[in-house]
N, C-alpha and C positions, 0 to 999 in steps of 0.2 A: 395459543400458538406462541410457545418462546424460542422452540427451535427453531434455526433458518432451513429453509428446506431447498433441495441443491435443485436444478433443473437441469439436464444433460442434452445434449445435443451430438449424435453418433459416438456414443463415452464417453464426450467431452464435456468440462463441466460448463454450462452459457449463460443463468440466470439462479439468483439466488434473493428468495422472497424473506422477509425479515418483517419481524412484527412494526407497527408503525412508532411504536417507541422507542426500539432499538434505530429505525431509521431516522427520527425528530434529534435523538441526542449523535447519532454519527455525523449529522448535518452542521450542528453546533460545534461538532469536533473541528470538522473540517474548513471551518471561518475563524480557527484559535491561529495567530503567529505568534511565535518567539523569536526572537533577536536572537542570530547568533553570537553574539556580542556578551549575551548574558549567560553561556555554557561555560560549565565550569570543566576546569582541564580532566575531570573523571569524567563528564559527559562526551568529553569528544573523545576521550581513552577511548570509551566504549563505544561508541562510534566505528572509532577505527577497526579496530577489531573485530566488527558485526560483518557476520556471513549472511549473505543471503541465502535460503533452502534452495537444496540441491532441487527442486520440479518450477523452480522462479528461473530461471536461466534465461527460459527465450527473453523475460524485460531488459538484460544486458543488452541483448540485439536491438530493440526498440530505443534505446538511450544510444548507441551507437549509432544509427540509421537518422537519431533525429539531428545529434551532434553532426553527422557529415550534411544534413540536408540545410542546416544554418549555416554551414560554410562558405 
C-alpha cells in the first residue's frame, strides 16, 4: 500500500489512510522549525508570491474567524 487512499463522506473528502512510513516521516516533518530569521530574501520572494489553490479558500475563513476570535 504506497498509495493514500481518500475516504469520503457525502462527496466530501474526511479521511485519508497513508501507509505507516509515509506517516513516521510526515511526523518528523512536522516537529522540524526554521527561523525565520534565516530566509533568505528568494525565500520570502517566493513566499510572497504563493497562491493558495483555488478549492483551499474556506482555510482563509478559518484564519479569519480565529484572528477575530483572539481579539
Amino acid at each position: 500500500m504506497r498509495e493514500p487512499v481518500l475516504i469520503t463522506k457525502n462527496g466530501r473528502p474526511r479521511t485519508v489512510l497513508i501507509a505507516y512510513e509515509d506517516y513516521q516521516r510526515l511526523m518528523r516533518r512536522e516537529h522540524r522549525v526554521e527561523l525565520t530569521a534565516e530566509l533568505t530574501d528568494a525565500d520570502i520572494a517566493a513566499i510572497e508570491a504563493s497562491e493558495m489553490d483555488p478549492g483551499l479558500d474556506h482555510l482563509d475563513a478559518e484564519l479569519t474567524a480565529d484572528k477575530h476570535a483572539a481579539d
